[in-house]
C-alpha positions as CSV (number, residue, x, y, z in Angstrom):
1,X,-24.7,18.0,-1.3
2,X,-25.1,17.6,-5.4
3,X,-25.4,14.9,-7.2
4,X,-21.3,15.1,-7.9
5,X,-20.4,15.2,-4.6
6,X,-22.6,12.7,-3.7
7,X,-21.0,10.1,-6.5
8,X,-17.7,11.1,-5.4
9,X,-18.5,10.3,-1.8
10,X,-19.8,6.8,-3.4
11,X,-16.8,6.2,-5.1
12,X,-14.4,6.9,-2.3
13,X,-16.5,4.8,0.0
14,X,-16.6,1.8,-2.4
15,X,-13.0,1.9,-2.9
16,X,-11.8,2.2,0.4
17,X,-14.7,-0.7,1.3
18,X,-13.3,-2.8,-1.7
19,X,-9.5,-2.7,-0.5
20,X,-10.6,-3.9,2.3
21,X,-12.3,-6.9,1.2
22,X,-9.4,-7.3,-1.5
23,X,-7.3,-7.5,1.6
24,X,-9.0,-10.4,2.8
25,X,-9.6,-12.3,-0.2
26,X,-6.0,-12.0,-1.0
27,X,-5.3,-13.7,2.2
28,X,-8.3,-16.3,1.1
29,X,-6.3,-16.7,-2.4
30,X,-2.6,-16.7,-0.6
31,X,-3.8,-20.1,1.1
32,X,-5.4,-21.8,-1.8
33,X,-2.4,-21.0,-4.5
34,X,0.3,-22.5,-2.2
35,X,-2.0,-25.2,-1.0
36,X,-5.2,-25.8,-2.5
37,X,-6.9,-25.5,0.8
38,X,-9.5,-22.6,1.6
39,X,-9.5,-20.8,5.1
40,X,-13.1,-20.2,5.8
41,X,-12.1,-18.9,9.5
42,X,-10.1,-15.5,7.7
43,X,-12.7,-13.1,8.4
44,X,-12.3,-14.6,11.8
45,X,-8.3,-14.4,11.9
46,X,-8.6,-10.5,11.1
47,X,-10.9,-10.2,13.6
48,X,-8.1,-11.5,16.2
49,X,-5.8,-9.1,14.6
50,X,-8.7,-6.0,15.4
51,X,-8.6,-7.5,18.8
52,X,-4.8,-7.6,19.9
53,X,-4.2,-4.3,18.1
54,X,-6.9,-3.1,20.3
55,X,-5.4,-4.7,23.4
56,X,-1.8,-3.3,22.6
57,X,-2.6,0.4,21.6
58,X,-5.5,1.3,23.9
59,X,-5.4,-1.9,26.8
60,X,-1.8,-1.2,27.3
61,X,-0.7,2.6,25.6
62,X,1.5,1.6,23.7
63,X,2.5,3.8,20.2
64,X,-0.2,3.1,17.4
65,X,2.5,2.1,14.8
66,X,4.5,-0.2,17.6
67,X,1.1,-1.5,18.1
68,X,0.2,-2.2,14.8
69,X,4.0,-3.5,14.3
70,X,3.5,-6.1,16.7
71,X,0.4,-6.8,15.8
72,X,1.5,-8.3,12.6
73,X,4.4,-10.1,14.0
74,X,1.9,-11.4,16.6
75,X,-0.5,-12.5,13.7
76,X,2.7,-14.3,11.8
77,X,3.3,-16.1,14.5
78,X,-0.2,-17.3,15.2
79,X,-1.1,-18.1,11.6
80,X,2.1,-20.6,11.7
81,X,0.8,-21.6,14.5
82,X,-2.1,-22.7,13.5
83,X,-0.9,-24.5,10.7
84,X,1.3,-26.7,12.4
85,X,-0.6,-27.3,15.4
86,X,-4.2,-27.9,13.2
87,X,-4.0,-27.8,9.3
88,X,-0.6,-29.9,8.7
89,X,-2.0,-32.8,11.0
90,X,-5.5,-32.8,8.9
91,X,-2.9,-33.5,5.5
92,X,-4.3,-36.6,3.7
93,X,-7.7,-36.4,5.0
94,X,-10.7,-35.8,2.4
95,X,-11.3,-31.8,2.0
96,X,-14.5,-31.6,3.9
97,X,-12.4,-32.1,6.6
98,X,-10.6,-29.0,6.2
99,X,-13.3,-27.3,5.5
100,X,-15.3,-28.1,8.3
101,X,-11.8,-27.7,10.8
102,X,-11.3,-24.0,10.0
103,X,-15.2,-23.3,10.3
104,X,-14.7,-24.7,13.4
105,X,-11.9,-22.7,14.3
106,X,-13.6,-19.3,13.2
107,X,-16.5,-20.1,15.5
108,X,-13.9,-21.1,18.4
109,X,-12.2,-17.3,17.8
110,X,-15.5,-15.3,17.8
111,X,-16.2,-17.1,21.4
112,X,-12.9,-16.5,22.9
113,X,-12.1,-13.0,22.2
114,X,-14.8,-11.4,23.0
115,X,-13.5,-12.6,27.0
116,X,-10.2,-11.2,26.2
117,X,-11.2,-7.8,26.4
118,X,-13.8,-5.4,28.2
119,X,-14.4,-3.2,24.7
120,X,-16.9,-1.2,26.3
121,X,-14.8,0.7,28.7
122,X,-11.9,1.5,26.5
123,X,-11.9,4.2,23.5
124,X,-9.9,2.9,20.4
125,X,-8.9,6.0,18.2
126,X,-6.5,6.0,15.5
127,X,-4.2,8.5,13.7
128,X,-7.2,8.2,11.4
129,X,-10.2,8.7,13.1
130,X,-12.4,11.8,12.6
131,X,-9.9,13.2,10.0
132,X,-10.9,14.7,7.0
133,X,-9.3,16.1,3.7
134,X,-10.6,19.0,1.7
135,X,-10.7,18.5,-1.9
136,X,-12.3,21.4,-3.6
137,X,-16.2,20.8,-2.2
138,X,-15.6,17.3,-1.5
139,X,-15.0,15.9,1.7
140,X,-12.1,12.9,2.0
141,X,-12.2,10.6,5.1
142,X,-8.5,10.3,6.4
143,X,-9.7,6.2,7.3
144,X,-10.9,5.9,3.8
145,X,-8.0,7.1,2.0
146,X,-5.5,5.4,4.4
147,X,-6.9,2.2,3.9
148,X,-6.7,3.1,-0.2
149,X,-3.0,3.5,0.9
150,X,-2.4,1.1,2.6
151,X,-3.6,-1.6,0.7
152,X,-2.1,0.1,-2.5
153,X,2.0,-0.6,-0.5
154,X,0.5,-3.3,1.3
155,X,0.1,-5.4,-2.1
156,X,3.1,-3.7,-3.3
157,X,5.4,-5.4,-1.0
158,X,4.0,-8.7,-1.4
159,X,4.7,-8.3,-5.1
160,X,8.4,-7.3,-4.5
161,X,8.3,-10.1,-1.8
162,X,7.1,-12.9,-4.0
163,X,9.3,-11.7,-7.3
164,X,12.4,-10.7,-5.8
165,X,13.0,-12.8,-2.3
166,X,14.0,-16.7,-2.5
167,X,11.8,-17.5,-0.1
168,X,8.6,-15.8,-2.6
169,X,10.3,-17.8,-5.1
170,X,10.5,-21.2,-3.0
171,X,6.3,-19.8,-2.0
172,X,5.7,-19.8,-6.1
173,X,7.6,-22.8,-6.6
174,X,6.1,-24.8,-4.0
175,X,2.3,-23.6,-4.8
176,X,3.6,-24.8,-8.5
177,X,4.8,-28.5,-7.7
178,X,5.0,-29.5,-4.0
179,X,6.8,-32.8,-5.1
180,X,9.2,-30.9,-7.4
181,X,9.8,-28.2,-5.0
182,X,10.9,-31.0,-2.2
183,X,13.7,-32.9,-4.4
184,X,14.7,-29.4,-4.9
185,X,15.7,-29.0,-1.5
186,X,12.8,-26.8,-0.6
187,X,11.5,-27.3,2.9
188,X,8.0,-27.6,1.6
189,X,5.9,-27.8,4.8
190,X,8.0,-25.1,6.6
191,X,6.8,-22.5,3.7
192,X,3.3,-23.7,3.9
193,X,3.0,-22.9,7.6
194,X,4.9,-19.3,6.0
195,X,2.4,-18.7,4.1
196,X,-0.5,-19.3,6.8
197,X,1.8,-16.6,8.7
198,X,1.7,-14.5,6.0
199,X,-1.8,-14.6,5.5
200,X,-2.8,-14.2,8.9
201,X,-0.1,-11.2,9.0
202,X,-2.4,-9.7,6.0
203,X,-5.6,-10.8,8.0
204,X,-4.1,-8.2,11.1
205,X,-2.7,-5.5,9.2
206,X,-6.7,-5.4,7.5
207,X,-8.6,-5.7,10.5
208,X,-6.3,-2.4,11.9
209,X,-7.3,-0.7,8.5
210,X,-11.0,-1.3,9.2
211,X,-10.8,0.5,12.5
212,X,-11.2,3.7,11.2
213,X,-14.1,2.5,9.4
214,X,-16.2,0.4,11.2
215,X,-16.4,-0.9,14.3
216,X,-14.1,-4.1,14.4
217,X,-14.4,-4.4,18.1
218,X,-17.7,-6.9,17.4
219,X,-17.0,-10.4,17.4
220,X,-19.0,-11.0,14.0
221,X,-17.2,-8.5,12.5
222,X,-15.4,-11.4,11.0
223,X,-18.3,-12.4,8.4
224,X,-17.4,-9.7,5.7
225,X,-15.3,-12.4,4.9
226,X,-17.7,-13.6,3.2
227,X,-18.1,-10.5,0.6
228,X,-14.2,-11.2,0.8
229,X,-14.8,-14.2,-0.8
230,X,-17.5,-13.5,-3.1
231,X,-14.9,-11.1,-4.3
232,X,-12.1,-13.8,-4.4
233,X,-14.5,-15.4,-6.6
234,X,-15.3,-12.9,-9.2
235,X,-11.3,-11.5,-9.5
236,X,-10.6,-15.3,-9.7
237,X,-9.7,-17.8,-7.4
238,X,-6.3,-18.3,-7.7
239,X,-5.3,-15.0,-9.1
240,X,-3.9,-12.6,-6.2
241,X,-4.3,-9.0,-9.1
242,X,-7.3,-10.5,-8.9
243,X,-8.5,-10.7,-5.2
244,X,-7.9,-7.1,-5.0
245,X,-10.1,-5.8,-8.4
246,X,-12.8,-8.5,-7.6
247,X,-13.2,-7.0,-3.7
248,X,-13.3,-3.6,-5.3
249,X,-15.7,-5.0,-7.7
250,X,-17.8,-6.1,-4.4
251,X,-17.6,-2.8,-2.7
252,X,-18.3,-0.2,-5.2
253,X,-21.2,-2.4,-6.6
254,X,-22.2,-2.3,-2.4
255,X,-22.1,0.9,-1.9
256,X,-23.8,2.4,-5.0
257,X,-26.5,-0.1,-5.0
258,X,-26.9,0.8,-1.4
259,X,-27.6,4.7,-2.7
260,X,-29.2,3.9,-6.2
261,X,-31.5,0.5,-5.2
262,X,-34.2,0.7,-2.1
263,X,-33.2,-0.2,0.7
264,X,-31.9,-3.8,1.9
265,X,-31.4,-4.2,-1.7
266,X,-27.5,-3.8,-1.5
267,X,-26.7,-7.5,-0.5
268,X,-29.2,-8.8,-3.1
269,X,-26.8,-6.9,-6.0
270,X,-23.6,-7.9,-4.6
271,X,-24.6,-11.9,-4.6
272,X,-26.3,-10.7,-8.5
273,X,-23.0,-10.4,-9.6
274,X,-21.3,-13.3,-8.0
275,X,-23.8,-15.5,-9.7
276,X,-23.4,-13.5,-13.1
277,X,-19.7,-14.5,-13.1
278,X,-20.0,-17.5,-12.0
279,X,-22.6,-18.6,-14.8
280,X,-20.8,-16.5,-17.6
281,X,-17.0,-17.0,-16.1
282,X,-17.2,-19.0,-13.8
283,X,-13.4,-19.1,-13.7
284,X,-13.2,-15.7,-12.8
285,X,-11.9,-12.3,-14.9
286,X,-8.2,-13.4,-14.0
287,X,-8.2,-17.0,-14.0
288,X,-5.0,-18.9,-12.9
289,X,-6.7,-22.4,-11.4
290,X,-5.7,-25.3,-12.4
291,X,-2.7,-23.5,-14.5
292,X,0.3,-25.3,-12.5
293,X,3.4,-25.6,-14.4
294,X,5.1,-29.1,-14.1
């Protein structure tokens, strides 16, 4: 393989890599716009998403693309869940709290579901898997370029959902001024626990997109997350355009410092450039926190 193959190999692998840690720090940045809370248990909530697609499409046969249908209406319904059964009763109390209830909550999921499921007997394959596109002397991975895809209509639906729905409006208007948004009629606490649907929704639909890439049936599979967020950080905290460029950010600087640097080096160049933003900008490239309209 030359040295252009090689780089083109790099650059489809950090791509598809960095959509799917865009993926999850949008869902990371989906949270903290509407409610200033951050979810450190979303690496953990994809994970759960891996888990019951894998239940659905290889435990029980059904279709890949019912599976991965209900997967997302299962993880809807569990992120709403979890909102009103945890999150919405911790209102009031200091952050820490928070932060220290969805830690909690990550670790609680990376115990459970490994029980759920006996993931060394069953083979998970998707429409993906193994398939390969020729492109003059280069080589595509069918998993790489769906997940490019899929996070490329995956982000464009949120966009037409957020701009031209009412509910995305009442989301925006709500993450704008809660207090504003309630004397408006807006059910406020009902589109909160929406919006923990939504992002767990997101949290499933990437864990499915990782299958073809790595394997998602591990419990700790969960801690890219925290890449995820490093990303969140450098794109900018509240900015979702900006979730998605700073996890690309993440995974091309990954995977070509994983080629160019020795080896073991790759982690040490992806936290270099977290702290480089964070001491020149530390706001991030697209800032948007602490720009609420009243």
């Amino acid at each position: 393989m030359d040295s252009f193959q090689i780089y083109i190999s790099l650059l489809i692998n950090g791509l598809s890599l960095g959509c799917i840690y865009g993926l999850i720090a949008l869902g990371f940045v989906l949270i903290y716009k509407a409610t200033e809370m951050v979810n450190f248990a979303q690496g953990d909530v994809m994970m759960v998403g891996a888990f019951i697609a894998f239940g659905l499409i290889a435990g029980l046969g059904l279709n890949f693309w019912l599976g991965f249908l209900l997967t997302v209406i299962i993880m809807i319904v569990f992120g709403f869940l979890l909102d009103v059964v945890v999150i919405r009763r911790l209102i009031g109390q200091p952050q820490f709290s928070i932060v220290m209830a969805t830690i909690g909550i990550g670790y609680v999921l990376r115990f459970v579901m490994p029980y759920a499921y006996n993931v060394e007997q069953i083979a998970f394959l998707t429409p993906f898997t193994g398939g390969a596109m020729q492109v003059g002397d280069v080589t595509l991975d069918s998993g790489k370029l769906a997940a490019m895809g899929g996070t490329l209509v995956l982000c464009t639906i949120l966009y037409l959902f957020f701009q031209r729905t009412r509910i995305g409006v009442a989301m925006q208007a709500s993450s704008q001024n809660q207090l504003a948004s309630y004397y408006m009629g807006i059910p406020v606490a009902f589109i909160f626990s929406l919006i923990w649907g939504i992002s767990a929704g997101v949290a499933g639909i990437t864990g499915v997109m990782l299958m073809p890439i790595a394997n998602v049936m591990d419990p700790s599979i969960g801690f890219v997350a925290i890449k995820a967020f490093a990303g969140a950080v450098v794109g900018g905290f509240g900015s979702i355009p900006g979730a998605l460029v700073g996890g690309i950010i993440i995974g091309m600087v990954e995977q070509f410092s994983d080629y160019i640097l020795p080896a073991g080096y790759k982690d040490i160049a992806v936290y270099s450039v977290l702290l480089a933003v964070m001491v020149f900008r530390p706001e991030g490239i697209f800032s948007q926190m602490g720009r609420k309209k009243v």
